[in-house]
C-alpha positions as a printed Julia matrix, in Angstrom:
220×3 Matrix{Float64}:
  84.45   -3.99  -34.41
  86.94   -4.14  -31.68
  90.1    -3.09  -34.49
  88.08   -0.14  -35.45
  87.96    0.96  -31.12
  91.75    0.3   -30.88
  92.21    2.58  -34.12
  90.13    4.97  -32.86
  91.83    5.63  -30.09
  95.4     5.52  -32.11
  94.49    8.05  -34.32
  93.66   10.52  -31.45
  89.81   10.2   -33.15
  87.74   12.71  -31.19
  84.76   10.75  -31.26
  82.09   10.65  -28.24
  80.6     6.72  -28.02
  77.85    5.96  -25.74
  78.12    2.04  -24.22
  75.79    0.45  -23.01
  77.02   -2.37  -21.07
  75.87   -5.81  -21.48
  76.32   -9.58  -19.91
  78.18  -10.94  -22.6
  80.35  -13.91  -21.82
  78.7   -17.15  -22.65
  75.25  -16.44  -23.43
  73.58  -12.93  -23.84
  72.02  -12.9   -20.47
  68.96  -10.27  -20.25
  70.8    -8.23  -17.68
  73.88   -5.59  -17.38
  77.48   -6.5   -16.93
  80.64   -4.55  -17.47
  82.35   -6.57  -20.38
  81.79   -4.69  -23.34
  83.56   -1.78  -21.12
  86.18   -3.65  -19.44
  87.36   -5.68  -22.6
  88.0    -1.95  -23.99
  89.47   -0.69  -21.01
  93.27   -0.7   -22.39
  92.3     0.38  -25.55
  93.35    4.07  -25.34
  89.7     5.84  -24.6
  88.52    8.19  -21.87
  85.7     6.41  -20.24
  83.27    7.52  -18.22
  80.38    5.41  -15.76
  77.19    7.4   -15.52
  74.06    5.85  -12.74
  71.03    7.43  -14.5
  69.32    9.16  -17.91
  70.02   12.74  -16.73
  73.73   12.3   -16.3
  73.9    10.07  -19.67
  72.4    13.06  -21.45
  74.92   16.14  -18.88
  77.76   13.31  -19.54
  77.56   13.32  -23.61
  77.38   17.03  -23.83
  80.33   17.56  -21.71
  82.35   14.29  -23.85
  82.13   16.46  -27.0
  84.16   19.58  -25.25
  86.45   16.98  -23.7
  87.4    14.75  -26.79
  87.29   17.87  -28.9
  89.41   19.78  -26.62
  92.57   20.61  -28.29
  94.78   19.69  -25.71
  93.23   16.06  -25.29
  92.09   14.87  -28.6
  90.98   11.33  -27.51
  87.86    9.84  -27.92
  85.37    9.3   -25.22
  83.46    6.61  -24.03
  80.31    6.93  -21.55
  79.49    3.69  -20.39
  75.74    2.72  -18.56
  74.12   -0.6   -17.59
  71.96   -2.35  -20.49
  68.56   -3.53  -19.61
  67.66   -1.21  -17.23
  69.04    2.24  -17.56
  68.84    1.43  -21.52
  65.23    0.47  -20.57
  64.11    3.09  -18.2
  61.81    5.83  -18.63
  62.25    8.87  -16.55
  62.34   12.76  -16.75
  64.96   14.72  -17.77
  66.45   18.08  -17.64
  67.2    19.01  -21.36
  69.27   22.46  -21.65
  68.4    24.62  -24.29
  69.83   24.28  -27.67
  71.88   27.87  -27.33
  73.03   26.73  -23.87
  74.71   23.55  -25.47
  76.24   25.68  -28.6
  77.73   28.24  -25.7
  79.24   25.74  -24.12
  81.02   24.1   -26.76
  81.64   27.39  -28.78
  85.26   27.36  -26.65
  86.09   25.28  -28.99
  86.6    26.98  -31.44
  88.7    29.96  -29.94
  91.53   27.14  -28.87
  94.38   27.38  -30.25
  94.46   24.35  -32.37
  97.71   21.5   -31.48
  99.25   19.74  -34.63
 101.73   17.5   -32.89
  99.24   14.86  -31.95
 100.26   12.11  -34.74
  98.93   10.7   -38.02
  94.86   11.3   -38.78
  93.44    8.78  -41.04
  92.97   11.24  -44.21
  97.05   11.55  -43.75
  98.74    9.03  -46.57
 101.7     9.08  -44.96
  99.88    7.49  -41.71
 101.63    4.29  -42.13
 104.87    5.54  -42.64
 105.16    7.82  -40.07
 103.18    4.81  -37.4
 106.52    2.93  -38.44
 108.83    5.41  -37.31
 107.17    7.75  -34.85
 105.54    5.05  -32.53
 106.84    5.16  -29.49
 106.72    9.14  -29.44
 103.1     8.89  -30.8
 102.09    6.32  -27.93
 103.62    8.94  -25.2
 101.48   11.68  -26.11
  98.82    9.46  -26.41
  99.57    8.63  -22.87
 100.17   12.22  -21.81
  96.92   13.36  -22.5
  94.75   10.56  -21.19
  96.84   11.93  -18.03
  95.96   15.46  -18.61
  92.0    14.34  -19.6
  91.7    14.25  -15.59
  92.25   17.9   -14.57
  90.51   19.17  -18.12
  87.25   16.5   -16.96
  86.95   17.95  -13.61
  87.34   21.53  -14.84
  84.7    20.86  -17.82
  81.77   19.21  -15.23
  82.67   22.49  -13.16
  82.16   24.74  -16.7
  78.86   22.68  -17.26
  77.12   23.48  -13.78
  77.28   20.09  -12.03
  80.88   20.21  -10.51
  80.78   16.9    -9.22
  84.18   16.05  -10.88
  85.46   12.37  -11.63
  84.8    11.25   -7.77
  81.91   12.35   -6.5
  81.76   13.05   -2.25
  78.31   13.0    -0.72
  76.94   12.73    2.68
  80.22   12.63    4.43
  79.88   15.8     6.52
  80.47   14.46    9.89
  81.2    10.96    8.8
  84.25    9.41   10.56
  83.44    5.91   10.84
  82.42    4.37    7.55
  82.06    5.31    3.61
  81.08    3.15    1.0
  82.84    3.7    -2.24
  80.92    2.73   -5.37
  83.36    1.13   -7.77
  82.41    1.84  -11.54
  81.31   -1.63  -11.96
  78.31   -0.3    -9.25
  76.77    2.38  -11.46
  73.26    2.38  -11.48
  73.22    0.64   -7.96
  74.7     3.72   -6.93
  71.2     5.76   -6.53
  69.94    2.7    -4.66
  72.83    2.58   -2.32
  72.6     6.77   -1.94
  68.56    5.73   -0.35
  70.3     3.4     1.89
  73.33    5.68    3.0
  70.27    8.92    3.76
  68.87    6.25    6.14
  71.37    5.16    7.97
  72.5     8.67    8.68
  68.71    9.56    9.8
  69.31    6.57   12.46
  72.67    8.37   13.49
  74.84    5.98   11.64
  77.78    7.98   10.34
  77.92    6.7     6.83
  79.22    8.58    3.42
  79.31    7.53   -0.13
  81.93    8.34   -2.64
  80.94    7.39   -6.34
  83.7     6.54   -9.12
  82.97    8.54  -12.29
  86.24    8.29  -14.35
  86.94    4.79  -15.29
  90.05    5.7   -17.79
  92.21    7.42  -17.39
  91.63    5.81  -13.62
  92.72    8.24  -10.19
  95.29    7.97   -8.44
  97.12   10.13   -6.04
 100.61   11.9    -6.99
């Protein structure tokens, strides 16, 4: 269904998809890889890498108000490992059913965009493809680029403000930090344990985790 992803993401389709990455290449192994994300990764949608159930469930919420948001319009992808976050049992926090339908309802006070491009239900879709691509494929661009200011300012709307890259433990760090790349997602938890003990020994050690996958940082 890879056409259908690409076409998805044409369209300006603001549809939330939640991946759950497998080993794929070769053989179906019976552990996670990041294929099924990376294979997508120039195919036009937001993705986002979450490490446990709690922020699969926070992350979903908040990818409805983000690919719905009139000024982005994309859809969203939240990416987590397969065959063990898809397999794990643990608690959650789940908000109340008002708190979710608060949080969204700014959606519908936005003043609503019409400049994005052709929608599927439009029969003049191919037409205009034809002679409106290259202008269709810049704003296409243009918000992916604006989906990192609006993500950051959505996670700070939903309660966590943790943004796209998350800083911990790096209050009086000066000598080391490890970063934890998106393709390090669940390990992340595991290697937040390991960075608390270090520091209890007096090693000054941070960790700063990669949320945002696409549209990826960078610094202007």
């Amino acid at each position: 269904m890879y056409d259908a992803v690409l076409q998805a993401a044409g369209f300006r389709a603001p549809v939330v998809m939640a991946n759950v990455n497998r080993e794929t290449p070769g053989i179906l192994a019976v552990s996670s890889g990041q294929q099924d994300m990376i294979q997508t990764r120039d195919a036009g949608w937001i993705q986002v890498i979450v490490e446990n159930s709690q922020e699969i469930l926070d992350t979903i919420i908040m990818a409805f108000r983000l690919a719905e948001d009139y000024d982005i319009q994309l859809p969203v992808m939240v990416n987590y490992d397969g065959f063990y976050i898809s397999y794990l049992a643990e608690g959650v926090r789940i908000p109340a059913k008002e708190d979710v339908d608060q949080f969204l309802a700014v959606l519908k006070t936005q003043p609503k965009r019409t400049n994005h491009g052709s929608h599927p239900s439009d029969r003049r879709r191919f037409t205009r493809l034809m002679t409106e691509f290259m202008e269709l494929r810049y704003k296409h661009c243009a918000a992916l680029d604006r989906a990192k200011k609006k993500f950051d300012e959505i996670d700070k709307d939903y309660g966590i403000s943790s943004g796209a890259v998350t800083a911990a433990r790096l209050k009086n760090t000066a000598r080391k930090t490890l970063i934890c790349h998106p393709d390090l997602r669940s390990a992340v938890g595991t290697s937040r344990t390991v960075v608390d003990a270090k520091r209890a020994e007096g090693v000054k050690v941070g960790l700063i985790k990669l949320r945002m996958f696409r549209p990826f940082r960078r610094k202007n």
